[in-house]
N, C-alpha and C positions, 0 to 999 in steps of 0.2 A: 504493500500500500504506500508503502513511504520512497517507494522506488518511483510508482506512477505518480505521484504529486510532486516530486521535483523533475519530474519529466515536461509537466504541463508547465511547474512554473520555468522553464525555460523556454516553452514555445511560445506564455504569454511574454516572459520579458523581452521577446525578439519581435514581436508581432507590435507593441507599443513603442519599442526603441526606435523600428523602422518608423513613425507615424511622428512620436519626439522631436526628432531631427530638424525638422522644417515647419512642422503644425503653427506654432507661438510665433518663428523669428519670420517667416517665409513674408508677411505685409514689412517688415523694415525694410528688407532686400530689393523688395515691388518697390518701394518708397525712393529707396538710394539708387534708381537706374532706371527711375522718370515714368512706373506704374503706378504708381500711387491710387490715379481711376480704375485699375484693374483690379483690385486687393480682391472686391465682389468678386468677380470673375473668376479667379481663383480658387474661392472656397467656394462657389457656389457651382463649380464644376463638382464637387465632392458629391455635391448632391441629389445632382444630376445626373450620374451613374450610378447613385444610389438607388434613384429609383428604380432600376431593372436587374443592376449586374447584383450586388445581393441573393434575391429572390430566383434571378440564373442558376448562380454556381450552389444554391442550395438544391433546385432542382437538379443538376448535375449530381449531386454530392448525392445526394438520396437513390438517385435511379443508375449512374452509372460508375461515377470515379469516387472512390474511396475517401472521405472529407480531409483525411489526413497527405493523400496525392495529392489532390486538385490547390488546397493548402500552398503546397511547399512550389508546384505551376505556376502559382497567381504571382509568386512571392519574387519566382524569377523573372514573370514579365515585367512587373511591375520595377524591378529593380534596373534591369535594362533601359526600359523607357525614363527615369530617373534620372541614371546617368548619362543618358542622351542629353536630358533638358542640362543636368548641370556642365556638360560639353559644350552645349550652346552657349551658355550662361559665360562661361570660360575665356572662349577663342572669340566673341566680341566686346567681352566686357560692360562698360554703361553703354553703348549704344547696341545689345541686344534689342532684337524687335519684341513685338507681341508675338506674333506670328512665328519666331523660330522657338523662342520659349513655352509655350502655352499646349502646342499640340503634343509633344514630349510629354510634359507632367499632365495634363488631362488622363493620358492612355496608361502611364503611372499609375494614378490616383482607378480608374477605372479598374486593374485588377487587386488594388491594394485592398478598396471599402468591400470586398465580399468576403477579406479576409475575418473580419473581424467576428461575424458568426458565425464564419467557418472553423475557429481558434475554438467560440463559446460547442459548436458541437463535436470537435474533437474533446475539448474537454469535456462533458457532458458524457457522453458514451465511453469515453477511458471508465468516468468513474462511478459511472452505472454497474460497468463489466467488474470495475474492483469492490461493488456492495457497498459502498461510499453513498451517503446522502449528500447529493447536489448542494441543499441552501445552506447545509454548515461548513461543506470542502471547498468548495468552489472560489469562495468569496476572498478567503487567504491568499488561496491560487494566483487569482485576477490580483491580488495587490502588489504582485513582481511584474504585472505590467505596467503597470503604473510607475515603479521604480525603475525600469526601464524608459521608459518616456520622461522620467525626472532627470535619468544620465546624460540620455539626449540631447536634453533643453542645457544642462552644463556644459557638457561640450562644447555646445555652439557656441555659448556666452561666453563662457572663457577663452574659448580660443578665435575668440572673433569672428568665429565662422556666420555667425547669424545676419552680418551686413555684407553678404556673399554668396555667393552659388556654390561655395563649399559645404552646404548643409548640404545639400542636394544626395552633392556625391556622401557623405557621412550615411545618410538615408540608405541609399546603393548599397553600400555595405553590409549594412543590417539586413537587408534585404536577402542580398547572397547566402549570409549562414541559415539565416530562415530555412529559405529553400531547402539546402542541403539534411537540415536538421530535420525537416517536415515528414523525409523519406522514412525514418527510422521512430516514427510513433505509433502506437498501437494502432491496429488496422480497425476502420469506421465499417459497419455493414452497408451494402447497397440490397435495394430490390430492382431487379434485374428480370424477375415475371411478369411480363407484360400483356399474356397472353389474356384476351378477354377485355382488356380496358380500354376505358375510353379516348378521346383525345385531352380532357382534363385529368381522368388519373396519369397517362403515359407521360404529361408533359411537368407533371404534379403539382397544377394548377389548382387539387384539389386544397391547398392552405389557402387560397382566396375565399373559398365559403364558408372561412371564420367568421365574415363581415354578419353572416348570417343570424349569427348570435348576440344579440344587441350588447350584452355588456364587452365583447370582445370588441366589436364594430366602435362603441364609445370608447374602449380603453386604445383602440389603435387610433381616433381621429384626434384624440387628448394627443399620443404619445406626437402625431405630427404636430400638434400645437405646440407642444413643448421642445419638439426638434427644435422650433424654429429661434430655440433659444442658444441651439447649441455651438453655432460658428460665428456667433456675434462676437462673443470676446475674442476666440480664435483668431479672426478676421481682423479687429480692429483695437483689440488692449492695448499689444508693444505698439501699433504706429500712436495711441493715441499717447501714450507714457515716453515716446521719442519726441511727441510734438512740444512737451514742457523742456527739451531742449535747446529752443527758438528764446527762450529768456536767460537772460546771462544767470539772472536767479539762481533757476532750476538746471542748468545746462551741466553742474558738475556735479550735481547731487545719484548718489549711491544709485538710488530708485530709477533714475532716470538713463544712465550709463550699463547700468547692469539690468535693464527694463526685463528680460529673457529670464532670468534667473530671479527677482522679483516674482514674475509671473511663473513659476516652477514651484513655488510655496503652494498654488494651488493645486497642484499635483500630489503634492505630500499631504494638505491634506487631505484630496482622493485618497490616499493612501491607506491615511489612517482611518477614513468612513468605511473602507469597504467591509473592513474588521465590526463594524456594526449591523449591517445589513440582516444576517442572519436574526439578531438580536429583536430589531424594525420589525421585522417580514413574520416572524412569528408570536410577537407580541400583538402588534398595530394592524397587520395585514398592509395587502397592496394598495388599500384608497387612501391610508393616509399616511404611508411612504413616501406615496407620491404628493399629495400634498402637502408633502413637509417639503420636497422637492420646488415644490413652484416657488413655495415663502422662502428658499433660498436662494430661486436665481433673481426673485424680486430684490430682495438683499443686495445680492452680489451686484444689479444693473447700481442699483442707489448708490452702494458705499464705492465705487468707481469715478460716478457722479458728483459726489461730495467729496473726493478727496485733494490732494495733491501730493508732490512728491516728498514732501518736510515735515515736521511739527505732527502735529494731529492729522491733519490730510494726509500723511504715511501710516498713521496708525488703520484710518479708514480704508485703504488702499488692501492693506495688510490682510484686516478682516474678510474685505471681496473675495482674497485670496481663499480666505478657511474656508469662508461659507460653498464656495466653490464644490468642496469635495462633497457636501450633502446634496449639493442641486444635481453635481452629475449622476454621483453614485446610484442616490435614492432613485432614481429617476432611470439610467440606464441597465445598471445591472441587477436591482430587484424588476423593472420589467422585462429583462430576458429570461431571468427565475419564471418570473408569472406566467410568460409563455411557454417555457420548456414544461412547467406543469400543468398547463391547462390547454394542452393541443398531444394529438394521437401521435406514440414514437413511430408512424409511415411517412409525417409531413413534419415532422418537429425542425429539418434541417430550415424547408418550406417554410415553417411559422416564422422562426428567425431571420431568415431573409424578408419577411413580409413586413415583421419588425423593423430593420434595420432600412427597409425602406422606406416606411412612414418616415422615421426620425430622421433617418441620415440621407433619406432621400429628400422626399419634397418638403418633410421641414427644413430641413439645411439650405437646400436650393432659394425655397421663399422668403426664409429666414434671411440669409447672406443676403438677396437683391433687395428685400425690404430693409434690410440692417444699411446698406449702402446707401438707400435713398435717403436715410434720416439722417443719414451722417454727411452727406452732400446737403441736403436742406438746410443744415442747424450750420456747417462751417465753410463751406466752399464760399471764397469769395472775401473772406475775413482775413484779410493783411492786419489788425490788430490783436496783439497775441492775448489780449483780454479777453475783447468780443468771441475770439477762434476758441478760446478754452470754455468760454461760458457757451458756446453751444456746443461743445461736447459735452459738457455735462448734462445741458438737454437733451440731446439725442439720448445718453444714457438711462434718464428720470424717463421717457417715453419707451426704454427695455422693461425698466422694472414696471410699471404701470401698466403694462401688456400683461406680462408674466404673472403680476397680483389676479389680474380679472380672469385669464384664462383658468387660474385656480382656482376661483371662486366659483365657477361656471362647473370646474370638475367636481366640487363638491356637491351640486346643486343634481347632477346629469349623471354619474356612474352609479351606479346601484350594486353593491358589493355589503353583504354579509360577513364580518370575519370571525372565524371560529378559533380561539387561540387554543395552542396545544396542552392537552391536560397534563400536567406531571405526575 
């Protein structure tokens, strides 16, 4: 037992270290080589192949290629097209186009985001097969991914790679051992009898008829709601904590220089949440996990909002960072728990891809291009660095004000019973 769970936790720490590397720093870089309009485009490409390639390689994963192969496939394409982009990034420097950077990491990010519940069902059926209960093993597990994506975020920071296409290639790397490593994890079932079915079982279309089920249909139109909270900060924290650079004030202060690593506190405390999760999940149950979820990223938009980089506006900053790891955690990884237990082991890879769509598809997608229009509304145009900093903070007070109502609306609209477990 203790042989397979340091197995998983190396394929999550390789699966988040790949994801680290660039995720936080990648809008400074856009910033420093004259993207800055792109940052959206960027992350809302994540999104955007969220919406299908997920729910793809889970039907792959289920009906034909092994979760643990297809896995370690994705890991190499993905790593290739990475190091493509940071090639480009390389041999023209600050005048790289759009055009020669974008379609490289696109095709990246395309085999990278199905990784992610492809990890969660390799993990899942390891530790099914070792008699291991999912919502107490799991949670530890997933927090070597997260330490892995904390290394990441250090790397870049310190070694400067984060105002460069050196991250790129750091990503590439991570990438390659993945792969390699992906070969040699316990082997995923397929069903591979197709005799008799239809073109929704063959295609295994049949985790769409989840919707069916109104509290499943409410909990996945929530989970896109709340996607759309999930590449705002991604997208827009380090350039926003770069831009108090522009005042001689703020321009040498720790927070502001070291913005990457800063931003990597909210990974540790990911860290530390996911060790609660199980604790959540079967005290409180999933409705109000998740609601404890929304009231954090409403937090996290605020205290972003109100802060600055010194004095007490460091402390605020600070905070954003903790509450961070309850908005993601509560919110991501108790609802992959929710679904791995509340959908049939024929489409569980299915259900998770269908997950990871909602969230990380078209919330992410809508999220990023609506996250960009408020942040173009509130500052474009603002050559004083007062005016420019006071509509970032609006644009951020108009995240958390979303993220309140939409919680509010979940409490009112999911219909969930919890039955805590008797001792």
């Amino acid at each position: 037992m203790k042989a397979i769970k340091f197995r998983l936790i190396v394929m999550n720490f390789l699966i988040f270290a790949v994801w680290g590397a660039y995720l936080c720093s990648l809008g400074i870089y856009l910033g420093r080589i004259g993207m800055g309009a792109n940052i959206g485009k960027f992350f809302a490409i994540q999104g955007i192949v969220s919406l299908f390639m997920p729910a793809l390689m889970g039907i792959v994963a289920d009906r034909w290629i092994p979760a643990q192969k297809l896995l370690g496939i994705c890991h190499f394409l993905a790593a290739v097209f990475m190091a493509l982009a940071g090639y480009m990034g390389m041999k023209y420097g600050a005048d790289v186009t759009f055009g020669q950077l974008f379609p490289y990491y696109a095709i990246s990010v395309a085999f990278f985001m199905p990784t992610i519940a492809l990890g969660n069902s390799v993990s899942y059926n390891a530790l099914n097969q070792a008699g291991l209960d999912t919502v107490k093993a799991f949670p530890p597990i997933r927090v070597f991914g997260t330490i892995g994506f904390i290394l990441s975020m250090w790397i870049v920071n310190f070694t400067g790679y984060k105002n460069g296409y050196e991250q790129l290639f750091v990503s590439a790397a991570w990438g390659i051992i993945l792969a390699i490593y992906a070969f040699t994890l316990p082997n995923c079932p397929v069903n591979k009898n197709v005799e008799s079915k239809s073109f929704v079982d063959t295609f295994g279309l049949r985790a769409f008829a989840l919707f069916k089920d109104a509290r499943m249909a409410v909990f996945f139109i929530f989970s896109f709601l709340l996607g759309m909270c999930l590449q705002v900060t991604n997208g827009f924290a380090t350039p926003f904590l770069d831009a108090f650079g522009q005042s001689p004030e703020y321009a040498n202060a720790f927070a502001v220089k070291n913005n990457v690593f800063l931003s990597s506190i909210s990974q540790v405390s990911e860290t530390l949440c996911i060790l609660l999760i199980p604790f959540f999940l079967k005290k409180f149950g999933i409705k109000k996990v998740m609601l404890i979820a929304f009231g954090a990223w409403a937090l996290r938009f605020f205290f972003l909002g109100a802060g600055s980089p010194t004095g007490f506006g460091l402390v605020l900053f600070i905070l954003s960072m903790i509450v961070y790891g309850v908005a993601f955690d509560f919110f991501n990884i108790s609802g992959s728990l929710f679904v791995d237990q509340n959908t049939d082991e024929k489409i569980r890879s299915s259900a998770q891809g269908v997950f990871m769509m909602m969230t990380n598809g078209l919330g992410a997608t809508i999220g990023s291009f609506c996250a960009q229009a408020v942040v173009n509304h509130f500052t474009l145009g603002k050559a004083d660095f007062n005016e420019l900093m006071t509509g970032w903070s609006n644009a951020w007070y108009v995240f958390a004000a979303f993220a309140l109502v939409v919680g509010i609306l979940f409490a009112i609209l999911f219909k969930y019973k919890h039955q805590p477990e008797q001792k």
